[in-house]
LOFI-103929 format. One record per residue: residue number from 0; residue in one letter; x, y, z of N, C-alpha, C in turn. Coordinates in Angstrom, 1 decimal, always signed. Last residue first. Example, Ala and Ser with C-alpha at 12.3 -4.5 7.8 and 13.67 -1.06 7.14 Angstrom:
<nodes>
1;S;+12.8;-2.2;+7.1;+13.7;-1.1;+7.1;+12.9;+0.0;+7.9
0;A;+13.2;-5.7;+7.8;+12.3;-4.5;+7.8;+13.2;-3.3;+7.8
</nodes>
This chain:
<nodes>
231;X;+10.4;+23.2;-41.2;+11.2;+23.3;-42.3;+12.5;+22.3;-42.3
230;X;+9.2;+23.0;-38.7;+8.1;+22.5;-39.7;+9.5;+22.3;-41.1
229;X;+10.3;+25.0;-36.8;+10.7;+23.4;-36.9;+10.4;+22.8;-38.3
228;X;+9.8;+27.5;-37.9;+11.2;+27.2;-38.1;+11.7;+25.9;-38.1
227;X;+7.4;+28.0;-36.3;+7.4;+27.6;-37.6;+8.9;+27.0;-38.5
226;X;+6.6;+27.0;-33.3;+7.9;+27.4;-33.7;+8.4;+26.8;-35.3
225;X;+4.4;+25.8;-32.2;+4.3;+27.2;-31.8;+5.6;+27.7;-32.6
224;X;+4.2;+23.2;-32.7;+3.8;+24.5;-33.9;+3.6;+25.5;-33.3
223;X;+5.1;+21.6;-30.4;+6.5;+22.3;-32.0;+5.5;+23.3;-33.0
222;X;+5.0;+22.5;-27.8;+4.3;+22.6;-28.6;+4.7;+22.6;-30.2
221;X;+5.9;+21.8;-24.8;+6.5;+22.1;-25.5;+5.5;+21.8;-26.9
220;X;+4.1;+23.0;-21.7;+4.1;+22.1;-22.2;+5.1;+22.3;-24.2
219;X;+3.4;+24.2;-18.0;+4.2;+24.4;-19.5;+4.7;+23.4;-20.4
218;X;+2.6;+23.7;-15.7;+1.5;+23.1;-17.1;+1.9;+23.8;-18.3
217;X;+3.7;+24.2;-13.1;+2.8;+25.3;-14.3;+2.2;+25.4;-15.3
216;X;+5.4;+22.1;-13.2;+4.3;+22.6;-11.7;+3.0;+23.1;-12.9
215;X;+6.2;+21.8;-15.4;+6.0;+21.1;-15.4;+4.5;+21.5;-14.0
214;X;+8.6;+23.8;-15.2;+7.5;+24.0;-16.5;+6.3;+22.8;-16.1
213;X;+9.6;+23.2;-13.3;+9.1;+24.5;-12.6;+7.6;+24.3;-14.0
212;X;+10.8;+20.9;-14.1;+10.0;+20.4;-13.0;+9.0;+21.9;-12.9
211;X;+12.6;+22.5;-15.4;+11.4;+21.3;-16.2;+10.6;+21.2;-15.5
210;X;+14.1;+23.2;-14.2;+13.6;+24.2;-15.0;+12.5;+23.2;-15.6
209;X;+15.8;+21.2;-12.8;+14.8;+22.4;-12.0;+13.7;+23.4;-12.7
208;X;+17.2;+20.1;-14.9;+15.7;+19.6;-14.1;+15.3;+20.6;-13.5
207;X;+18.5;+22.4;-15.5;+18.2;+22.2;-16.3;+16.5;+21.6;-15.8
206;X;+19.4;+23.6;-12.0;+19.7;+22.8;-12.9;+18.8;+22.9;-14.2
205;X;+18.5;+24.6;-9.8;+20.3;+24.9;-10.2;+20.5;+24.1;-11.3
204;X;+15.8;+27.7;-9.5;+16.4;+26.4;-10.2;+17.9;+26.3;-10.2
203;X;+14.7;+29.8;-9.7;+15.5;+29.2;-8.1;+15.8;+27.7;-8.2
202;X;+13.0;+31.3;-11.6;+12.6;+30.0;-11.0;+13.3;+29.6;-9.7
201;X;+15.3;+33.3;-12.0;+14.1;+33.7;-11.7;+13.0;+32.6;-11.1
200;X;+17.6;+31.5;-12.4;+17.6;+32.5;-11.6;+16.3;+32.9;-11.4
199;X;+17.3;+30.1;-14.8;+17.3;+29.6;-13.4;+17.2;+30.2;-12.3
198;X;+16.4;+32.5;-16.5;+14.8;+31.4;-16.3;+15.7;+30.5;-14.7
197;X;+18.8;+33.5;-16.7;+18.1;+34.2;-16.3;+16.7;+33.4;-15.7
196;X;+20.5;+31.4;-18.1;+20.9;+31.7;-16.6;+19.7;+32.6;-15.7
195;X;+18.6;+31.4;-20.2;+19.1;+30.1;-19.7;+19.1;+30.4;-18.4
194;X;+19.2;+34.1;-21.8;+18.0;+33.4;-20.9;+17.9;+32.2;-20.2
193;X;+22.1;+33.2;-22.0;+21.7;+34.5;-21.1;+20.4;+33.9;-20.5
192;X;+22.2;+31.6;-24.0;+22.4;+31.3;-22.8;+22.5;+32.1;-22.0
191;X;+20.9;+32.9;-26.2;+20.3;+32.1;-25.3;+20.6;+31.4;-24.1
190;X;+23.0;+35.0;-26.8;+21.6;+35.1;-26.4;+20.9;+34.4;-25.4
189;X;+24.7;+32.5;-27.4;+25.1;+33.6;-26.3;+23.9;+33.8;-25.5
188;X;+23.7;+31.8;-29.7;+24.0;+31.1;-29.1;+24.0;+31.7;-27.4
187;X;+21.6;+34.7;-31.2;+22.9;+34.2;-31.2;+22.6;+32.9;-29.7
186;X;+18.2;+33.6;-33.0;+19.2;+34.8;-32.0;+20.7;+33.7;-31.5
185;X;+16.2;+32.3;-33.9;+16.9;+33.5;-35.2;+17.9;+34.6;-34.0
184;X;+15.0;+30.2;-33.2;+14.7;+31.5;-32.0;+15.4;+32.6;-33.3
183;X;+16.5;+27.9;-34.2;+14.8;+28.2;-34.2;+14.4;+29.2;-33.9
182;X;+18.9;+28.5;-33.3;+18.9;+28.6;-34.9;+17.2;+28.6;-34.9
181;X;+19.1;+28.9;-30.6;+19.3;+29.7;-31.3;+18.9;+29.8;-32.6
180;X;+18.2;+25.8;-29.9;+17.1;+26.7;-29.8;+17.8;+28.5;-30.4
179;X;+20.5;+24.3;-31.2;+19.1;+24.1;-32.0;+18.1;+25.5;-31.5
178;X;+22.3;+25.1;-29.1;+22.2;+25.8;-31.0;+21.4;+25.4;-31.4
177;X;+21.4;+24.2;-27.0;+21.1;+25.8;-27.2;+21.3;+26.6;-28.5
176;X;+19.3;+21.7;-27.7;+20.5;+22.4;-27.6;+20.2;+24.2;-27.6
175;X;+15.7;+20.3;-26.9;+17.0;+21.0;-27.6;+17.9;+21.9;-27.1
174;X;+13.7;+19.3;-25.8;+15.0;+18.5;-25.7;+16.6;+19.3;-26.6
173;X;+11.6;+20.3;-24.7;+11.9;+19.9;-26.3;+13.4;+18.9;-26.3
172;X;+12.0;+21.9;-23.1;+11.4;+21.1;-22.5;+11.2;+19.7;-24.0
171;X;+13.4;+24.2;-24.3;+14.5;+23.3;-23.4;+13.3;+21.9;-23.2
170;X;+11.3;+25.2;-25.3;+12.3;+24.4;-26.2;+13.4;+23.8;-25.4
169;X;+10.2;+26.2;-23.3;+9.5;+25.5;-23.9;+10.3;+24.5;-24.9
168;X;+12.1;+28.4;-22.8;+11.9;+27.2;-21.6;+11.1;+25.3;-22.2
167;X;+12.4;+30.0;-24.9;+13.4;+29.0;-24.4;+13.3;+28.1;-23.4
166;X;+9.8;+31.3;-24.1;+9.9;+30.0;-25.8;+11.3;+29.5;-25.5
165;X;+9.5;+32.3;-22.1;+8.9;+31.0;-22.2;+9.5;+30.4;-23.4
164;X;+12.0;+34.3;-22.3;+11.9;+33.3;-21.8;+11.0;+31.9;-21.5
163;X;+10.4;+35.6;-24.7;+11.1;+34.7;-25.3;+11.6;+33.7;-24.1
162;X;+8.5;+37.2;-22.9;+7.8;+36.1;-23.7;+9.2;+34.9;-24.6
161;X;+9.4;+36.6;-19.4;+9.2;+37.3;-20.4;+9.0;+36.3;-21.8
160;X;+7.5;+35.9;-16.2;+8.7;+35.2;-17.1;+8.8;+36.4;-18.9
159;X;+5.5;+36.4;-14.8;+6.6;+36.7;-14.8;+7.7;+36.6;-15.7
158;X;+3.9;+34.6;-16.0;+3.5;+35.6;-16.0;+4.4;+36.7;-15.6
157;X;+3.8;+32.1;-13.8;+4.5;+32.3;-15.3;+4.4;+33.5;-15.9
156;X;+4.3;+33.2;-10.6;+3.3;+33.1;-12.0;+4.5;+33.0;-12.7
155;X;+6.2;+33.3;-8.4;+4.8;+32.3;-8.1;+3.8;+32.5;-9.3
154;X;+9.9;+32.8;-8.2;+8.7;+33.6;-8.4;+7.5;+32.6;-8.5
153;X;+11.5;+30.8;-7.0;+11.5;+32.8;-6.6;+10.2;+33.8;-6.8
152;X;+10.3;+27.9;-5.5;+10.5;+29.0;-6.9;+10.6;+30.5;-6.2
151;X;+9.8;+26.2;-3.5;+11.3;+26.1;-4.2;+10.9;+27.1;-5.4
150;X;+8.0;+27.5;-1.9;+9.5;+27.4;-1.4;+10.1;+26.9;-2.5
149;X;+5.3;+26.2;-3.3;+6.1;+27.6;-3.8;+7.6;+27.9;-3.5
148;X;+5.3;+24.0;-2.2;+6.0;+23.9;-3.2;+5.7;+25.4;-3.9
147;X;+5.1;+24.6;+0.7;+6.3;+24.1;+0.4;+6.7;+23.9;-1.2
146;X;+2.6;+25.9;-0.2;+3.4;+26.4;+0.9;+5.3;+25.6;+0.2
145;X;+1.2;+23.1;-0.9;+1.7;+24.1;-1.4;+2.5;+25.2;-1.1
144;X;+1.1;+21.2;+1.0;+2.1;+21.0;+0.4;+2.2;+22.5;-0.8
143;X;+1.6;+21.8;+4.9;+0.6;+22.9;+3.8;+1.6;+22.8;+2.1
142;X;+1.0;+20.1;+7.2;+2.2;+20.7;+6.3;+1.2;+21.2;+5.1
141;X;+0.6;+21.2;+10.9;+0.3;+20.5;+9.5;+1.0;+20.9;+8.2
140;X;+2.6;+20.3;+13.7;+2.5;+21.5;+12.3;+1.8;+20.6;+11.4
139;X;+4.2;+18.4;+14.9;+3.2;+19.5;+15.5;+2.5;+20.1;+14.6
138;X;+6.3;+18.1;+13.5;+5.8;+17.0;+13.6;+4.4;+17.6;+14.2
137;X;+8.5;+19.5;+12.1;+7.5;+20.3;+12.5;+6.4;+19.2;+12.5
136;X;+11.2;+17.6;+11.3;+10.8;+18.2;+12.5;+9.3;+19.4;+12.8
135;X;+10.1;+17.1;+8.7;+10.1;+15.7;+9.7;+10.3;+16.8;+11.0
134;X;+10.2;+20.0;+7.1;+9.2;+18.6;+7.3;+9.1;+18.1;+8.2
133;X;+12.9;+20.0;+7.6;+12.5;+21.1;+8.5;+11.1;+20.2;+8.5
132;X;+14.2;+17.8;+5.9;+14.4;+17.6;+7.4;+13.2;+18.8;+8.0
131;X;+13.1;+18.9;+3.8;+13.0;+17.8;+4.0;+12.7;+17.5;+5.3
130;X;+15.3;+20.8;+3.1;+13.5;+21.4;+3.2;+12.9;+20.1;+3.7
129;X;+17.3;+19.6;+3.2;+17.4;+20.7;+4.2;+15.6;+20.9;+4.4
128;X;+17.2;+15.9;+2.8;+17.7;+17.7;+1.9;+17.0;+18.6;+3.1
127;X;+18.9;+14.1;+4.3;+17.6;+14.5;+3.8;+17.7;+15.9;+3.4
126;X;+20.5;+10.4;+4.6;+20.6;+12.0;+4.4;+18.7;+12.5;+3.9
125;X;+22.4;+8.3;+7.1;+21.2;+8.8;+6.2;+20.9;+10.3;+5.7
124;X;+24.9;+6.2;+6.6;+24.8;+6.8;+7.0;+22.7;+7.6;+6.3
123;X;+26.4;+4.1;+5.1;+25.4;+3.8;+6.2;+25.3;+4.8;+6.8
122;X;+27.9;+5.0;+2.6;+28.7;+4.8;+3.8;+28.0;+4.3;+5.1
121;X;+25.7;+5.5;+1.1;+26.6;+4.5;+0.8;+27.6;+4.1;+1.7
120;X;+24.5;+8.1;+1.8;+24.2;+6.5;+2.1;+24.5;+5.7;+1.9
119;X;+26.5;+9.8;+0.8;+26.1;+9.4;+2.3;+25.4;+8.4;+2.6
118;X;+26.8;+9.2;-1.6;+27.9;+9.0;-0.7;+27.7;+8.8;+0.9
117;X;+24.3;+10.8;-2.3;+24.4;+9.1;-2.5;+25.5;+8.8;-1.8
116;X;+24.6;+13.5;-0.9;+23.4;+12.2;-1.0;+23.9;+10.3;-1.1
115;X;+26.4;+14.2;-2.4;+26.9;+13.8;-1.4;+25.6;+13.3;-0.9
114;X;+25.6;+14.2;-5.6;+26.4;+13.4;-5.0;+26.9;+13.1;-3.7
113;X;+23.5;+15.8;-5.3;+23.3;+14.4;-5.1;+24.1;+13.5;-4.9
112;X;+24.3;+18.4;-4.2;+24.3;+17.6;-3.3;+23.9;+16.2;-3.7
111;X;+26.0;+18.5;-6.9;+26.9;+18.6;-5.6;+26.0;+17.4;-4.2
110;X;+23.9;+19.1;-8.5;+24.9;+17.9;-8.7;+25.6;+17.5;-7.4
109;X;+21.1;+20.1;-6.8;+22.2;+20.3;-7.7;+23.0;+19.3;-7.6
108;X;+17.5;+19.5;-7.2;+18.9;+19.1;-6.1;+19.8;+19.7;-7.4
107;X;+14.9;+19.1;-7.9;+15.7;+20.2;-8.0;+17.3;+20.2;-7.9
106;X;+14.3;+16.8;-6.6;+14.5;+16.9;-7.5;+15.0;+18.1;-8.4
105;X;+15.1;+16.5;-3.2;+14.6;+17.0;-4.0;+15.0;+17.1;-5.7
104;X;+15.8;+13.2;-1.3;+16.1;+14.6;-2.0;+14.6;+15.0;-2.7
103;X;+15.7;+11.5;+1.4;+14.8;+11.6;+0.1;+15.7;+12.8;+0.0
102;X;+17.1;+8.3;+3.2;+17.0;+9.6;+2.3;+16.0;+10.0;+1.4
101;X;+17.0;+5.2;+2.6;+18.0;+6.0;+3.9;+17.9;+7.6;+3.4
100;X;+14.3;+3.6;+2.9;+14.9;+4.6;+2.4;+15.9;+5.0;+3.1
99;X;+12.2;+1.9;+3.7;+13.7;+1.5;+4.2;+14.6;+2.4;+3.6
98;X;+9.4;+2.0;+4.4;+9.3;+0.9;+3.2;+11.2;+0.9;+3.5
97;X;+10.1;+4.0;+6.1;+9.0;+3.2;+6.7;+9.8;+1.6;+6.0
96;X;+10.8;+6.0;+4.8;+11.4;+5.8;+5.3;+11.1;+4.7;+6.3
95;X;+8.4;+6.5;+3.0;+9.3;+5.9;+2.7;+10.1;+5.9;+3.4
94;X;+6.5;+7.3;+4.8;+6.2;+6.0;+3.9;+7.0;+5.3;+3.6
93;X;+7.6;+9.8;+5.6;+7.5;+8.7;+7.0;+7.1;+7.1;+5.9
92;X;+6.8;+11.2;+3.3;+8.3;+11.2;+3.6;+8.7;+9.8;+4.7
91;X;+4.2;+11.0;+3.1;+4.8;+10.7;+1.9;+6.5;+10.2;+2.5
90;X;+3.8;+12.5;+5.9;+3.4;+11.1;+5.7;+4.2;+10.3;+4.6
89;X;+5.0;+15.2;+5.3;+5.6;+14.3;+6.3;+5.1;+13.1;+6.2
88;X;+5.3;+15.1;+1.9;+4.7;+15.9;+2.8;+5.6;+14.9;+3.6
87;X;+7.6;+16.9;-0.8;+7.4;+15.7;+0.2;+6.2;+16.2;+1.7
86;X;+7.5;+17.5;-4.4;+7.2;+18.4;-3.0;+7.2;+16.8;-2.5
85;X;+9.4;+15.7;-6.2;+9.0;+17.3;-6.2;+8.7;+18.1;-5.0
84;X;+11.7;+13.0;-5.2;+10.4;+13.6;-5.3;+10.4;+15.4;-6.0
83;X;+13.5;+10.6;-4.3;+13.6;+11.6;-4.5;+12.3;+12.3;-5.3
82;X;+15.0;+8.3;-1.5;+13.4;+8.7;-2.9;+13.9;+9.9;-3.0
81;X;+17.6;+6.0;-2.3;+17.6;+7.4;-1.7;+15.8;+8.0;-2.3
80;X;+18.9;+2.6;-0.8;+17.6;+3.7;-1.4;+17.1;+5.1;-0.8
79;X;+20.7;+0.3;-0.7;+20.4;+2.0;+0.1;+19.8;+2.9;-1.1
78;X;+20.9;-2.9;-0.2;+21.1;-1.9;-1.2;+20.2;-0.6;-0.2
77;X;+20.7;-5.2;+1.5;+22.6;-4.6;+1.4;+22.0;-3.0;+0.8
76;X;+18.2;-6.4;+0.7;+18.5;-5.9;+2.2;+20.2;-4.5;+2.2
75;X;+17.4;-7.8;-1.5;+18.3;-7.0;-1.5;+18.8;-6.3;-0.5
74;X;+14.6;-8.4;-1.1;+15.2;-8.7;-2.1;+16.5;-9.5;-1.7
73;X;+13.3;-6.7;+0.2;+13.0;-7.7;+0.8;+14.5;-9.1;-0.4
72;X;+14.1;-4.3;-1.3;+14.8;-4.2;-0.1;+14.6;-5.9;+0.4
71;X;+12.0;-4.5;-3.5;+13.7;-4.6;-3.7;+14.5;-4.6;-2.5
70;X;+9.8;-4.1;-2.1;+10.1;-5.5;-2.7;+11.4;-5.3;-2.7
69;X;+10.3;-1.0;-1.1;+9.8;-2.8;+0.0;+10.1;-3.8;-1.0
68;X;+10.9;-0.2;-2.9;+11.5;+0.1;-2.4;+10.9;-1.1;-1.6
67;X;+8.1;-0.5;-4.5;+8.9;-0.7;-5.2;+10.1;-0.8;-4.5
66;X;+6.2;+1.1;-2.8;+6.3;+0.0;-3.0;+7.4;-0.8;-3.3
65;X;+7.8;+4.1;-3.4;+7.3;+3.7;-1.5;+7.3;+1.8;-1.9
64;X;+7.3;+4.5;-6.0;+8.8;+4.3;-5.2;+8.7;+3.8;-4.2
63;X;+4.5;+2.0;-7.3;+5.5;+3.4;-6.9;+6.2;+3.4;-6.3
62;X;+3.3;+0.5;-9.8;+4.4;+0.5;-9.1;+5.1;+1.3;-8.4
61;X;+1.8;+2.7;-11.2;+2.0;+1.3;-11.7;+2.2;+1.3;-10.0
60;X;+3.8;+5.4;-11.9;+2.9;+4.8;-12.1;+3.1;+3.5;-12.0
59;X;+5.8;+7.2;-8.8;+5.6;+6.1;-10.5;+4.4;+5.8;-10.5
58;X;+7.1;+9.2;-6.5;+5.4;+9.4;-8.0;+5.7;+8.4;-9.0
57;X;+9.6;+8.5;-6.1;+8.1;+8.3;-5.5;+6.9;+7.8;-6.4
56;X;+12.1;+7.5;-8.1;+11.4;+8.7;-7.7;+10.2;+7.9;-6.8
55;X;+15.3;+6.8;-6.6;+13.7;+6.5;-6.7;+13.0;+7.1;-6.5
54;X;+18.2;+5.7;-6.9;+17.9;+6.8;-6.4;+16.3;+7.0;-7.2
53;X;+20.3;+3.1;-5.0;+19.3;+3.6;-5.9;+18.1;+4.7;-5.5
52;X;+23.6;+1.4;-4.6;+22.4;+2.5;-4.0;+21.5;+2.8;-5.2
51;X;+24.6;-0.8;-5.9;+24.7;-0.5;-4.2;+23.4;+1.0;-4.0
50;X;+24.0;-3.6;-7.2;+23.4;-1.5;-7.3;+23.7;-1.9;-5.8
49;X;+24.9;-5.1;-9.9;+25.5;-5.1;-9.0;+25.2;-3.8;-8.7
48;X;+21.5;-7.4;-11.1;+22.6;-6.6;-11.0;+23.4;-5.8;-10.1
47;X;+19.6;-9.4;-10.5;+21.5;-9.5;-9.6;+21.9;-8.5;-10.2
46;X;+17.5;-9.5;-11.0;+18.5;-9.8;-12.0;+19.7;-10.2;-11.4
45;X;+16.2;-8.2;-9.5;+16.2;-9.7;-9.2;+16.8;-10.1;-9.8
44;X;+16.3;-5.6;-9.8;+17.2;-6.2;-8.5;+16.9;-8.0;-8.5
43;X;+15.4;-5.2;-12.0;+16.2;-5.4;-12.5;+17.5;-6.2;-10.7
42;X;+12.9;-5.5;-11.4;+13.5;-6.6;-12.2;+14.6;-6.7;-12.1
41;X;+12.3;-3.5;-9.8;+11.9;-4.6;-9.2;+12.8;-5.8;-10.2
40;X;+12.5;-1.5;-12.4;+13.5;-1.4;-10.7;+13.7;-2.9;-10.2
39;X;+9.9;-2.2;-13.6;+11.3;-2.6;-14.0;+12.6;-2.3;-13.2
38;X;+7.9;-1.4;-11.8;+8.1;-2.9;-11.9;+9.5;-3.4;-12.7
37;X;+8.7;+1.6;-11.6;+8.7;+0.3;-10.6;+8.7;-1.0;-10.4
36;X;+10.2;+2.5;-14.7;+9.2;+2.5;-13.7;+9.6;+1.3;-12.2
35;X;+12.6;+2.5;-15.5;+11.8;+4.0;-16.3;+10.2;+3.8;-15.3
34;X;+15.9;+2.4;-14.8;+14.6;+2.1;-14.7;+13.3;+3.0;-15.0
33;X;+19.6;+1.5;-15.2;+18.2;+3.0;-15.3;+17.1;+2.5;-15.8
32;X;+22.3;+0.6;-13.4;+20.8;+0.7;-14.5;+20.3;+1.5;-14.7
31;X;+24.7;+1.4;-12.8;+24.5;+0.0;-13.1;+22.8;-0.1;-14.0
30;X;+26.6;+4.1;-13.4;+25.0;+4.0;-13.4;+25.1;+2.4;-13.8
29;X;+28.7;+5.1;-10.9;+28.5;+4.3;-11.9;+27.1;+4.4;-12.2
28;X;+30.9;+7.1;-9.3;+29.5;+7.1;-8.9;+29.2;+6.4;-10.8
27;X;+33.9;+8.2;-9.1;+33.5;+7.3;-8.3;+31.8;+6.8;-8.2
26;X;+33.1;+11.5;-10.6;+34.0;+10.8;-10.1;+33.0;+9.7;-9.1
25;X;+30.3;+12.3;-12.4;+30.8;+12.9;-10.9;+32.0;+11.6;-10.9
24;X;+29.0;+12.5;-15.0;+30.4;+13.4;-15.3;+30.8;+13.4;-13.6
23;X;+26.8;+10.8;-15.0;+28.0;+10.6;-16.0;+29.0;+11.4;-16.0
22;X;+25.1;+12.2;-13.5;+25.9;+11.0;-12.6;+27.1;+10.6;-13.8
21;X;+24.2;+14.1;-15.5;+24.7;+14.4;-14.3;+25.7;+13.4;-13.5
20;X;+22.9;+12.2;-16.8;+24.0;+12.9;-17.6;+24.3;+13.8;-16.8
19;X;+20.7;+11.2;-16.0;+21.8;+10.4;-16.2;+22.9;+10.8;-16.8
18;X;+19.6;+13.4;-15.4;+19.9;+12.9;-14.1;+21.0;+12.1;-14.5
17;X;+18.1;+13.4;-18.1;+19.3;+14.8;-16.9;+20.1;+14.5;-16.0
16;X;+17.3;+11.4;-18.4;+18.2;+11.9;-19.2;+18.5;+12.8;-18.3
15;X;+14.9;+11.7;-16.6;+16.2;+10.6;-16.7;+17.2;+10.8;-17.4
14;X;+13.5;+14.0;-18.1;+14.3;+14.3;-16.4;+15.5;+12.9;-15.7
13;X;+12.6;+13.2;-19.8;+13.8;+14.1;-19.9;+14.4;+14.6;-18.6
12;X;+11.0;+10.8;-19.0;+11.9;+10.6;-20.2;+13.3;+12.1;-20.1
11;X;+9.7;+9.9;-16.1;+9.5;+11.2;-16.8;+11.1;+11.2;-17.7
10;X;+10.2;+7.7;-14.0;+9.7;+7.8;-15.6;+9.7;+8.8;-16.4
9;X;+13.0;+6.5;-12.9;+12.3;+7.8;-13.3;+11.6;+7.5;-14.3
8;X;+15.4;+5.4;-11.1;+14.5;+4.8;-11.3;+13.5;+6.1;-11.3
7;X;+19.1;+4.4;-11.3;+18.0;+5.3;-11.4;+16.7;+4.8;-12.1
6;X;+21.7;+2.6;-9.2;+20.1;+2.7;-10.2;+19.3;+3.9;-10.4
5;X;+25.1;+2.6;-8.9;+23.8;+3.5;-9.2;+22.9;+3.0;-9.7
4;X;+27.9;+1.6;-7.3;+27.2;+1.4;-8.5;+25.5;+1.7;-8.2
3;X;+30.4;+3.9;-6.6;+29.2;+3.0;-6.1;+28.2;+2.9;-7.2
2;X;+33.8;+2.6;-6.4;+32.9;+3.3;-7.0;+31.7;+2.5;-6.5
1;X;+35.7;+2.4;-2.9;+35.7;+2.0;-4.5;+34.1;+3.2;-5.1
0;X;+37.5;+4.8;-1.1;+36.2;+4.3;-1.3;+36.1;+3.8;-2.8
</nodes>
């Protein structure tokens, strides 16, 4: 199979960066662009650049993935559009697969399955993350999006979390290393990658995104004067 060349289309600034530093280390899988909303997705398929698949969050401003995914298909008919979201109800999910999506993930997703995500729709085939599909089959069932968006965390308060695991979640949400958050935190490198593995484990997160999206449900927000150590 040659390489398949990638759009990503995300506004949220550190969860593009994750995503695009995830697809930078999978064999066979290119990033031809990276779109920060829907009207510049829209551009860039009129440009001719060469995207065999593109992976679109829903929730954009402006311009959203459900729309944004009809123009570029009316476009571009060849290209395979995966949405990828936080929580999906069944309508949100039937929109896009309506507008021509071959798939939605979860933004949680681990590297493994995005890459078999996009391989799978690159071969004409369709994929849906496991919480997804159970969705589209309880067509009888109202979907209760909270219900579903507790399903992706282990635990249901921040309140759980202990006080230096918020300030490493807070400074992950900061954009910093684990030596920037050791040298701010006054604790070893190690340290902090203990709470690292401990905040994914207790959220049910496999990734870095997972842990943003969880700060993010919960209205955890990165504050630099909560961490006098920046100011210097």
């Amino acid at each position: 199979m040659k390489g398949i060349n990638l759009m990503i289309v995300e506004d949220v600034r550190i969860i593009r960066d994750g995503l695009e530093s995830i697809f930078r280390t999978i064999p066979g899988i290119k990033i031809a662009a990276i779109a920060e909303d829907g009207e510049e997705a829209v551009y860039f398929a009129k440009k001719g650049i060469p995207i065999d698949v593109i992976l679109m969050d829903v929730e954009l401003p402006g311009i959203n993935g459900i729309e944004a995914t009809e123009r570029i298909l009316e476009l571009r008919p060849s290209i395979k559009v995966i949405g990828q979201s936080l929580v999906h109800s069944k309508a949100y999910v039937k929109k896009m697969v309506r507008a021509g999506a071959r798939g939605m993930i979860f933004k949680e997703s681990d590297q493994e399955e995005f890459a078999h995500a996009i391989r799978t729709v690159y071969e004409g085939n369709v994929y849906f993350a496991n919480k997804i599909s159970q969705i589209l089959l309880q067509d009888e069932l109202p979907i209760d999006a909270s219900a579903v968006r507790n399903s992706l965390t282990s635990i249901q308060s921040v309140d759980e979390l202990t006080r230096r695991e918020k300030e490493v979640l807070k400074l992950i949400l900061g954009e910093k290393t684990s030596v920037e958050i050791a040298e701010i935190l006054c604790i070893s490198r190690r340290t902090v990658e203990t709470h690292r593995r401990n905040l994914l484990g207790k959220v049910g997160a496999k990734s870095s995104i997972g842990l943003v999206m969880f700060a993010m449900r919960h209205k955890i927000v990165f504050d630099p004067d909560e961490f006098p150590r920046l100011k210097k």
